[in-house]
Structures are given as C-alpha cells and as structure tokens.
PDB file as gemmi writes it, atoms N, CA and C in Angstrom:
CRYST1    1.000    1.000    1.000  90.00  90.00  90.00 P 1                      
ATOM      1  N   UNK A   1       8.540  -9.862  10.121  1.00  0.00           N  
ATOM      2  CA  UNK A   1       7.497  -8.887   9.824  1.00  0.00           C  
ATOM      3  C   UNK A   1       6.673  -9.419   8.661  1.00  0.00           C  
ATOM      4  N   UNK A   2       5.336  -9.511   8.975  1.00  0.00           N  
ATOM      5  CA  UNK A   2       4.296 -10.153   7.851  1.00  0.00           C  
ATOM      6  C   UNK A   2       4.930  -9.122   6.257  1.00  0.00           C  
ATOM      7  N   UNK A   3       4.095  -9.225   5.299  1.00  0.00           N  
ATOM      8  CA  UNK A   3       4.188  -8.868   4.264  1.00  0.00           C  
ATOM      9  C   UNK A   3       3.721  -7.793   3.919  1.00  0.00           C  
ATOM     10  N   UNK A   4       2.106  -8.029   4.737  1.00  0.00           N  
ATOM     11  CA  UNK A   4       0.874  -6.666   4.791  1.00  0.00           C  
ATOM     12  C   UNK A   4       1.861  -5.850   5.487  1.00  0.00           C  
ATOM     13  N   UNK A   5       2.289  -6.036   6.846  1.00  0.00           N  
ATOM     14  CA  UNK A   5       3.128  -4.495   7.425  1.00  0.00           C  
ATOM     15  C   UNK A   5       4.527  -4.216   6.549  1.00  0.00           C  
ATOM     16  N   UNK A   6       5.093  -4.903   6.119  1.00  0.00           N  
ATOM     17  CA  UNK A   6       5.761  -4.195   4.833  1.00  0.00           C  
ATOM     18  C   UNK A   6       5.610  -3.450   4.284  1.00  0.00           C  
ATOM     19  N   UNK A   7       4.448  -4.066   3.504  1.00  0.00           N  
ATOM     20  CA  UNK A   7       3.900  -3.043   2.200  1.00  0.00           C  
ATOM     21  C   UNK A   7       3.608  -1.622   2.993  1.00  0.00           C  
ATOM     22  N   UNK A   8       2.624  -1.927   4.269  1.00  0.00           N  
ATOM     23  CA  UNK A   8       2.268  -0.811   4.522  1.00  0.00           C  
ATOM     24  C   UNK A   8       3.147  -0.149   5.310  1.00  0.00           C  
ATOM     25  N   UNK A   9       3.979  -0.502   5.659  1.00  0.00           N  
ATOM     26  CA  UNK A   9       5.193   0.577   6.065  1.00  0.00           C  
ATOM     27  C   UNK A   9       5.612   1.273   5.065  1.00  0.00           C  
ATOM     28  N   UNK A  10       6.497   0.896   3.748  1.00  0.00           N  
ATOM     29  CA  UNK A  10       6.770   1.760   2.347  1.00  0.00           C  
ATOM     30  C   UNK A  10       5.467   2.303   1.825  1.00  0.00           C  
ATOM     31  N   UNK A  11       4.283   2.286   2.003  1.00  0.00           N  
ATOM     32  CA  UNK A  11       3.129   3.018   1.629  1.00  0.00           C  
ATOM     33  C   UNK A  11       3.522   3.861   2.188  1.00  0.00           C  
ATOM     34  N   UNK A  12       3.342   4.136   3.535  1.00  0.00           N  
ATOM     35  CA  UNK A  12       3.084   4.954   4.775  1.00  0.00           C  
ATOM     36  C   UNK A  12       4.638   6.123   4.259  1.00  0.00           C  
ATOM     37  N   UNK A  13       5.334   5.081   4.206  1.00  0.00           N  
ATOM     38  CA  UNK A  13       7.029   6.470   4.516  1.00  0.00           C  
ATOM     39  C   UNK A  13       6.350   6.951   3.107  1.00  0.00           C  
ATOM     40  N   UNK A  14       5.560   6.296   1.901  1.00  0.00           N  
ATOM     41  CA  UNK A  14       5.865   6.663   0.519  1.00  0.00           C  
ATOM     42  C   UNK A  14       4.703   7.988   0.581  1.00  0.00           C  
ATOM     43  N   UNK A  15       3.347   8.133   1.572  1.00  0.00           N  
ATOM     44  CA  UNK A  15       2.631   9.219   1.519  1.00  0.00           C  
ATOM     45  C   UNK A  15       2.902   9.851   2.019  1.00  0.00           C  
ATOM     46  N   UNK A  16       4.033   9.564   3.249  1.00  0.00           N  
ATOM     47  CA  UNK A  16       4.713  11.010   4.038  1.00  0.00           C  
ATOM     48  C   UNK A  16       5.347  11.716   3.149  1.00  0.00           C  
ATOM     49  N   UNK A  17       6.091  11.173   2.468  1.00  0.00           N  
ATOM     50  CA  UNK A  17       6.995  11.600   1.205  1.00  0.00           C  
ATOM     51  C   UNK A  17       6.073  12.257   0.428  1.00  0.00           C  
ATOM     52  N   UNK A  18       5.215  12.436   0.130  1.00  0.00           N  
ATOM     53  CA  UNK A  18       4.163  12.824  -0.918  1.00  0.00           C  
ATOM     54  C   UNK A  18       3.481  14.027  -0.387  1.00  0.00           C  
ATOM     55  N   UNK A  19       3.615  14.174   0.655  1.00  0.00           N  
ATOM     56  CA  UNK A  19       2.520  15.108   1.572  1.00  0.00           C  
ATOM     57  C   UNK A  19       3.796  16.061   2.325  1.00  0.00           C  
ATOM     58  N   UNK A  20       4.787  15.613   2.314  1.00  0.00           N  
ATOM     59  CA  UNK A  20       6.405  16.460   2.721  1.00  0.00           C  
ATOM     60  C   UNK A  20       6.218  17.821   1.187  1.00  0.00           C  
ATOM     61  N   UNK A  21       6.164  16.784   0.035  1.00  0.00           N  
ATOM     62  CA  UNK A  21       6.820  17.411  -1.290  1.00  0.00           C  
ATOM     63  C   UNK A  21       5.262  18.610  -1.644  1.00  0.00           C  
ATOM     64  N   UNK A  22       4.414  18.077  -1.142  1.00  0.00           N  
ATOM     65  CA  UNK A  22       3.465  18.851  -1.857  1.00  0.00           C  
ATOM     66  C   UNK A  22       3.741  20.126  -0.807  1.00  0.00           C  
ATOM     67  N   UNK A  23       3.679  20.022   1.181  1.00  0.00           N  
ATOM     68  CA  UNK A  23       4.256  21.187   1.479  1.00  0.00           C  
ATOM     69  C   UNK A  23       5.007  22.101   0.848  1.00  0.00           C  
ATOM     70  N   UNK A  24       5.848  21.950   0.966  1.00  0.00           N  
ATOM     71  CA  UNK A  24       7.385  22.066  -0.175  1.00  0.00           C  
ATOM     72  C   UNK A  24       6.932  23.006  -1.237  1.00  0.00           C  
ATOM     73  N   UNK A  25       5.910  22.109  -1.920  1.00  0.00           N  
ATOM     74  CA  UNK A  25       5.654  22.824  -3.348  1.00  0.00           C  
ATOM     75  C   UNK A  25       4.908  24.133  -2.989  1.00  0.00           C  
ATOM     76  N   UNK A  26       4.240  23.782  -2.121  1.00  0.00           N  
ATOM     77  CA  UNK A  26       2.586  25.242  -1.646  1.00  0.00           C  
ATOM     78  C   UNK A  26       3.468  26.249  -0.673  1.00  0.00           C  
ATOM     79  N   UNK A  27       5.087  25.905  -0.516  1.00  0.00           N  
ATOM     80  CA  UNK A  27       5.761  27.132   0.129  1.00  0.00           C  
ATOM     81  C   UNK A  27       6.210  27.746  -1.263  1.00  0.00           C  
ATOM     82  N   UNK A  28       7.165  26.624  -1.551  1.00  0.00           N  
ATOM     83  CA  UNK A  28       8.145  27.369  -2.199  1.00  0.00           C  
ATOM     84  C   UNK A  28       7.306  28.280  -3.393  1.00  0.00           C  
ATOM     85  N   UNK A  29       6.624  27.598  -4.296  1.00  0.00           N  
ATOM     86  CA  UNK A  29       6.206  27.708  -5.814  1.00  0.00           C  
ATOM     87  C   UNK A  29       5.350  28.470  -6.266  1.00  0.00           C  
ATOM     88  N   UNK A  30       4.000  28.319  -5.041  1.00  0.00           N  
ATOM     89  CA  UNK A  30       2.772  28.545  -5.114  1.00  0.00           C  
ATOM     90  C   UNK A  30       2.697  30.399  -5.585  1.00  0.00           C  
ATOM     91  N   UNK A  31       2.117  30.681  -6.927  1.00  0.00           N  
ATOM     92  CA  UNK A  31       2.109  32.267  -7.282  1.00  0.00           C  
ATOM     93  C   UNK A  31       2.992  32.610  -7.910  1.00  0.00           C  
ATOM     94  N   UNK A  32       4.354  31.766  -8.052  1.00  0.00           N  
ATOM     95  CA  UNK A  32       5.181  31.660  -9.149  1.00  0.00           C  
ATOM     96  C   UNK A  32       4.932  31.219 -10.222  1.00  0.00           C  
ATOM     97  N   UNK A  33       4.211  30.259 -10.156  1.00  0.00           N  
ATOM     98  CA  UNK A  33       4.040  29.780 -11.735  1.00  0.00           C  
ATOM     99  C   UNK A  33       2.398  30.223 -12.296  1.00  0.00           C  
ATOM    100  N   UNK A  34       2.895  29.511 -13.346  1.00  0.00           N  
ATOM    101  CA  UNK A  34       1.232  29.864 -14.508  1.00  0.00           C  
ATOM    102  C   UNK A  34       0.094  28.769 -13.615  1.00  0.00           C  
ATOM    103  N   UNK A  35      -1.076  28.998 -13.550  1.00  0.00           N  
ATOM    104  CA  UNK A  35      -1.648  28.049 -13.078  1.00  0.00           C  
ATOM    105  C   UNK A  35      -2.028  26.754 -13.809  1.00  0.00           C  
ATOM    106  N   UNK A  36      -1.870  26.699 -14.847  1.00  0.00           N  
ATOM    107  CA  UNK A  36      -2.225  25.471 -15.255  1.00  0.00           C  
ATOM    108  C   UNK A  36      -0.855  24.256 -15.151  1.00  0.00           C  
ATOM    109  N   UNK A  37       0.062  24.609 -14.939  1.00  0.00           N  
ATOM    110  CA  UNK A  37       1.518  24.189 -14.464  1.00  0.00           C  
ATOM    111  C   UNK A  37       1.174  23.692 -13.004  1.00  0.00           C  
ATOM    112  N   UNK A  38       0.551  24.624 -12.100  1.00  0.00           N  
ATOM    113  CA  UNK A  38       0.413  24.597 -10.473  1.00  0.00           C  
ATOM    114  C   UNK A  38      -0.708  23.165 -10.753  1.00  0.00           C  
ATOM    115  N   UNK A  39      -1.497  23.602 -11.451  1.00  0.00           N  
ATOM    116  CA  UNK A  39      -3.158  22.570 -11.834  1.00  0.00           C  
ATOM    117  C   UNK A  39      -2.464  21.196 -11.961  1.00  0.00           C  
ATOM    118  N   UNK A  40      -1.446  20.864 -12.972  1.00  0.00           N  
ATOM    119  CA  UNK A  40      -1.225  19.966 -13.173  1.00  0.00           C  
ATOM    120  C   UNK A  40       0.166  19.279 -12.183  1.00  0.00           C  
ATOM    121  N   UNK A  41       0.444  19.885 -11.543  1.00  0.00           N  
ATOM    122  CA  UNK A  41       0.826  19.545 -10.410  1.00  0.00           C  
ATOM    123  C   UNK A  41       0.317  18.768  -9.330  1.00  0.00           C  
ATOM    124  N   UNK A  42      -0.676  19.765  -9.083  1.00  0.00           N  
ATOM    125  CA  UNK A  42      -1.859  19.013  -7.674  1.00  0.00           C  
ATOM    126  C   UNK A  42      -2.121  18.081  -8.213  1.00  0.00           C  
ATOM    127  N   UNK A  43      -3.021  17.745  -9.803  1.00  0.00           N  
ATOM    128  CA  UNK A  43      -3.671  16.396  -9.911  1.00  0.00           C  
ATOM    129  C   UNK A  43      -2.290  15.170  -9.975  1.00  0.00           C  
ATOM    130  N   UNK A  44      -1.050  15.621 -10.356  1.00  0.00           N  
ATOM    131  CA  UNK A  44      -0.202  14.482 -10.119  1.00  0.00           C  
ATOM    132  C   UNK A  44      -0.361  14.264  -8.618  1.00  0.00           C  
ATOM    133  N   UNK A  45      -0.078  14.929  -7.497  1.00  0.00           N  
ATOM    134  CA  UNK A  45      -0.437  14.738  -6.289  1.00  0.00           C  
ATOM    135  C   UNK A  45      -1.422  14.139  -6.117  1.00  0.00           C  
ATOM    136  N   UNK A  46      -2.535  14.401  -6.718  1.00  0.00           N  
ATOM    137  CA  UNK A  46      -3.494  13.619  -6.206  1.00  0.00           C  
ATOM    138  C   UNK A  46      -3.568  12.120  -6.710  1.00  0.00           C  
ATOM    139  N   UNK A  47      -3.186  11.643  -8.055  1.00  0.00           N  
ATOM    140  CA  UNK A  47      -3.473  10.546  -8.793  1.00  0.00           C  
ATOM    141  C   UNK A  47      -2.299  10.101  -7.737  1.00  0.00           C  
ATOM    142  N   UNK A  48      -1.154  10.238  -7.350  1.00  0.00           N  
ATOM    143  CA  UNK A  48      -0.174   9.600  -6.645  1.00  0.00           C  
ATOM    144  C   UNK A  48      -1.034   9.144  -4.872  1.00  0.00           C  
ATOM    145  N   UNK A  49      -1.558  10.130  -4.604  1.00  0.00           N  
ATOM    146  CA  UNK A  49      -2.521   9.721  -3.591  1.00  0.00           C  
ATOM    147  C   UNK A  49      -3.449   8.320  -3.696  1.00  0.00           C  
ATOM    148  N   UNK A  50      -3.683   8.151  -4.807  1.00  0.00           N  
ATOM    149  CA  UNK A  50      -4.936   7.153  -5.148  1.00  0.00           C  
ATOM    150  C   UNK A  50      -4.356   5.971  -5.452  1.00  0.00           C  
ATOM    151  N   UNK A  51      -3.011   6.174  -5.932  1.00  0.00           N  
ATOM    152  CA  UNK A  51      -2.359   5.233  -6.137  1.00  0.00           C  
ATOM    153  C   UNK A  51      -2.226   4.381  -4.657  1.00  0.00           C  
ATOM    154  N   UNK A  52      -1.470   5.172  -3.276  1.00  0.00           N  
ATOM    155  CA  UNK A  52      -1.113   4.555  -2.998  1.00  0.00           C  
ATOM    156  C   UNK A  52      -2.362   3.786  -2.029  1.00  0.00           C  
ATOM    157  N   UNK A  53      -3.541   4.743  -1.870  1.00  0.00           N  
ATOM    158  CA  UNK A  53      -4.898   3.954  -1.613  1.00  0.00           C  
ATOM    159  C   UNK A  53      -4.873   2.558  -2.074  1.00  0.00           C  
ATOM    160  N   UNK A  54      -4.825   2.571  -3.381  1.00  0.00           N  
ATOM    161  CA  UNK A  54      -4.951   1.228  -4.090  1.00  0.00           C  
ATOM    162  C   UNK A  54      -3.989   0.563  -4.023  1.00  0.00           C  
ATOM    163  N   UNK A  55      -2.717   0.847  -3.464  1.00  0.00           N  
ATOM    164  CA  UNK A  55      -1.629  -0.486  -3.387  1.00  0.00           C  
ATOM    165  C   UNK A  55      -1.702  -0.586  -1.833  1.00  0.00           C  
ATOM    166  N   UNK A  56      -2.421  -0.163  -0.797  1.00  0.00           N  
ATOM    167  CA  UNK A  56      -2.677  -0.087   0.084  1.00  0.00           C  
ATOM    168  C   UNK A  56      -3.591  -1.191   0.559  1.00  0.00           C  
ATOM    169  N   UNK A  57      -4.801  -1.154  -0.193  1.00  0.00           N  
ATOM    170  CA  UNK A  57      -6.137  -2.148  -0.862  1.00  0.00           C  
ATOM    171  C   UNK A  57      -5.486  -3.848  -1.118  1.00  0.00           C  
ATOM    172  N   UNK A  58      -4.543  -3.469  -2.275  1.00  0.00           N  
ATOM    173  CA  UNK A  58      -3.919  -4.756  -2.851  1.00  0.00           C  
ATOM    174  C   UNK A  58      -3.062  -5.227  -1.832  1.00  0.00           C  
ATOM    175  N   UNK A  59      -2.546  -4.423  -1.148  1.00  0.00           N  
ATOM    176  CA  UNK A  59      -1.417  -5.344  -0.364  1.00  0.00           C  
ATOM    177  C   UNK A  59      -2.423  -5.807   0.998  1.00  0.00           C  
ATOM    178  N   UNK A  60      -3.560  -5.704   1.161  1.00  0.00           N  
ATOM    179  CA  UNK A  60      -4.320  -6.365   2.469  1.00  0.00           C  
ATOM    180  C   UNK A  60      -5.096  -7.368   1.634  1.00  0.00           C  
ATOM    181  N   UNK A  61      -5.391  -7.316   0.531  1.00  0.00           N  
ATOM    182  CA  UNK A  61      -5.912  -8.676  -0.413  1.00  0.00           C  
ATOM    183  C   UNK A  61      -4.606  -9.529  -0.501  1.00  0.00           C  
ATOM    184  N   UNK A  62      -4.048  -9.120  -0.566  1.00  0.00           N  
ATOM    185  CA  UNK A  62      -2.368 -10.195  -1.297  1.00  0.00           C  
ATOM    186  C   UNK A  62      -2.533 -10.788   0.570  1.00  0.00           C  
ATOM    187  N   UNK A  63      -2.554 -10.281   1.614  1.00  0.00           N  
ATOM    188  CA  UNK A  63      -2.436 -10.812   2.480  1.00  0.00           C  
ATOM    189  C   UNK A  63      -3.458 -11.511   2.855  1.00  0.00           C  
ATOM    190  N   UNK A  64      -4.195 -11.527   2.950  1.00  0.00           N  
ATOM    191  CA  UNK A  64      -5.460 -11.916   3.309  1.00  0.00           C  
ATOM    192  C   UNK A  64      -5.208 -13.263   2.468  1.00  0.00           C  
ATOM    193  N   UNK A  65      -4.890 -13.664   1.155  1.00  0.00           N  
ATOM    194  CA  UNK A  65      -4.821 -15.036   0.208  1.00  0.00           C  
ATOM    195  C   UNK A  65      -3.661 -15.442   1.036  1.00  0.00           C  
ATOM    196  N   UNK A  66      -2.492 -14.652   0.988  1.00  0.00           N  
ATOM    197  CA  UNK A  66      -1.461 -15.426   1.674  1.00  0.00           C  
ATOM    198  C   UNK A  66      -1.654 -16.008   3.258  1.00  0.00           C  
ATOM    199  N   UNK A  67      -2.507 -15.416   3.790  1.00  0.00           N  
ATOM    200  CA  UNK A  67      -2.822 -16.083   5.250  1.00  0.00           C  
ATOM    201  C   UNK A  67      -4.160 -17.004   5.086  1.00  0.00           C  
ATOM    202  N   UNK A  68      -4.619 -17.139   3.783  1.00  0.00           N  
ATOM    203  CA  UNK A  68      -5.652 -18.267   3.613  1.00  0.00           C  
ATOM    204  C   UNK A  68      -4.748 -19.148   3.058  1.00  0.00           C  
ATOM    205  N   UNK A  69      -3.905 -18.906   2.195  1.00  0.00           N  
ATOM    206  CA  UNK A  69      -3.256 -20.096   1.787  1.00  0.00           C  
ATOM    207  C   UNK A  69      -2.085 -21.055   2.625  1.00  0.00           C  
ATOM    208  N   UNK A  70      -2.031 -20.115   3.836  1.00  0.00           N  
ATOM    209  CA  UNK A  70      -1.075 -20.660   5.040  1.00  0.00           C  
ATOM    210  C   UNK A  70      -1.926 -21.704   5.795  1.00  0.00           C  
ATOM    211  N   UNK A  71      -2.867 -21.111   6.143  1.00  0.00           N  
ATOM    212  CA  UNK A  71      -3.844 -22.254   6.981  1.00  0.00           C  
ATOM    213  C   UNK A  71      -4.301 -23.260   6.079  1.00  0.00           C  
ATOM    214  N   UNK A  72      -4.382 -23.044   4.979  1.00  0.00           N  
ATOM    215  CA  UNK A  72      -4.900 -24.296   3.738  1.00  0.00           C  
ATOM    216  C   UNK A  72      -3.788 -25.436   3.946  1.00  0.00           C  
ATOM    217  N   UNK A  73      -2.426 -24.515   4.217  1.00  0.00           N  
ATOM    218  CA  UNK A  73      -1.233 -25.846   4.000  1.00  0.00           C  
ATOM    219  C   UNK A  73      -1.334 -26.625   5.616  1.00  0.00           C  
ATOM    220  N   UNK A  74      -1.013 -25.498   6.677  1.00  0.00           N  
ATOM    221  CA  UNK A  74      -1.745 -25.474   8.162  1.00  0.00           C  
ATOM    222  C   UNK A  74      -2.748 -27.435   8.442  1.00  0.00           C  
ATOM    223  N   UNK A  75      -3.470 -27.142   7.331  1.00  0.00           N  
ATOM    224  CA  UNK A  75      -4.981 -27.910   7.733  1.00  0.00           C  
ATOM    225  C   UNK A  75      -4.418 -28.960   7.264  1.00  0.00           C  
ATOM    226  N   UNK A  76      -3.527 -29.035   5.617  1.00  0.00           N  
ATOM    227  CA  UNK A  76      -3.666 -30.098   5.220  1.00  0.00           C  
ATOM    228  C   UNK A  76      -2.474 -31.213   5.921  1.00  0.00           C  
ATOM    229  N   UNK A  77      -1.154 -30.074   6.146  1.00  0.00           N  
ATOM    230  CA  UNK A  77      -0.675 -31.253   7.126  1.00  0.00           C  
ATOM    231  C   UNK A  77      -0.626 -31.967   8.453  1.00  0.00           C  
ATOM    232  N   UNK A  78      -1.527 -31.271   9.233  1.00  0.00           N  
ATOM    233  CA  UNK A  78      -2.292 -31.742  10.433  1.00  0.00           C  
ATOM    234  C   UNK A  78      -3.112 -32.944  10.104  1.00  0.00           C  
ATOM    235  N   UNK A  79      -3.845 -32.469   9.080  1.00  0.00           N  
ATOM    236  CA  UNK A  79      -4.597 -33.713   8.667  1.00  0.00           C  
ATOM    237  C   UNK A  79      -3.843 -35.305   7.862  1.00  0.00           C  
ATOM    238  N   UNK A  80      -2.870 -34.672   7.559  1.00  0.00           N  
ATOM    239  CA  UNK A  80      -2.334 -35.599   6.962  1.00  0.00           C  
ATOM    240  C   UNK A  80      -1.438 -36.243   7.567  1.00  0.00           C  
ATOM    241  N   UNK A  81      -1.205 -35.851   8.663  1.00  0.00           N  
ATOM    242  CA  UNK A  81      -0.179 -36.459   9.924  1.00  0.00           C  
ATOM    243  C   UNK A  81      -0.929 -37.280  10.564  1.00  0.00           C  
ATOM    244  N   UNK A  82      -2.326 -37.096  10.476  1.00  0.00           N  
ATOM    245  CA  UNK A  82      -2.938 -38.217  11.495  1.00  0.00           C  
ATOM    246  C   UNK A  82      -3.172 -39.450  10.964  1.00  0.00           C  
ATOM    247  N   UNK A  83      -2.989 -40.731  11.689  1.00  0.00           N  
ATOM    248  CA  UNK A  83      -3.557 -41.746  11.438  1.00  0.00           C  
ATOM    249  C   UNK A  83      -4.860 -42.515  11.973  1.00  0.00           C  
ATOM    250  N   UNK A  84      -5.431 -42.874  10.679  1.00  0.00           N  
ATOM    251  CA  UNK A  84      -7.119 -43.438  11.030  1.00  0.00           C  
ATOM    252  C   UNK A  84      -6.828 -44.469  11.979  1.00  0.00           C  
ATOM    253  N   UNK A  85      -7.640 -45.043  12.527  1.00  0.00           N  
ATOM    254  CA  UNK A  85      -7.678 -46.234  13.675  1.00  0.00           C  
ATOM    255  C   UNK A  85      -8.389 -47.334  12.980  1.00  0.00           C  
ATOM    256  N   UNK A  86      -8.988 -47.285  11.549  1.00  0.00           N  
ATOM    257  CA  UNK A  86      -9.338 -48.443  11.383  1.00  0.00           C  
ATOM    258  C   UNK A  86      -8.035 -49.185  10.083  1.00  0.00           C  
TER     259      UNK A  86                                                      
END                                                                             
C-alpha cells in the first residue's frame, strides 16, 4: 500500500472519529452546558477538522516528491545500465 493511501486511510478513520464524537457531543451535552464551554468545543472540532484538511494536503505533496523521486532513481538507472556504442 503506497504511503499517500496510508496517510489517507488514518485521516479518513481519524475524521470519522471526529464527526462520531461531535454526534455524541450534540446528543448527549447539547443545553447542558454554559455556552461558551459548548462554543469552545465546536471550534476545537473545527480546528481538528482543518487539521486534518492539511495533513491530508501534506500527505499528497509528501507523495507526489516521493513518486518524483522514484522515477528520478527509475531514469537514472536505466540510463546508467546502458552502454554507448562508441
């Protein structure tokens, strides 16, 4: 399994997980507490959202170098296996 579907598999289980707990929270909690408690709740939800946007981002750049730097090695020993004719 490449690296990119890695990452983005533990992204993926890690926003299900994130979007499970916030259910969770908007059953169980929601009108129980003070709102600025509830407030600062959601924006952790949300900054955790953005997070995983952005390691989402990084892990298709990290791949993208790692599959340029595969064909870089790719090229150079093809090329370097051949012999000139003169």
């Amino acid at each position: 399994m490449e690296f990119e579907a890695v990452i983005a598999k533990h992204l993926d289980a890690k926003h299900v997980r994130i979007t499970h707990i916030q259910q969770e929270y908007e059953m169980k909690i929601k009108g129980l507490m003070p709102a600025t408690v509830r407030q600062e709740l959601e924006d952790t939800i949300s900054s955790m959202k953005s997070q995983v946007t952005f390691l989402q981002k990084r892990a298709s750049v990290l791949q993208e170098e790692l599959d340029t730097y595969r064909n870089r090695r790719w090229v150079y020993h093809f090329t370097s296996s051949l012999t000139l004719p003169f």
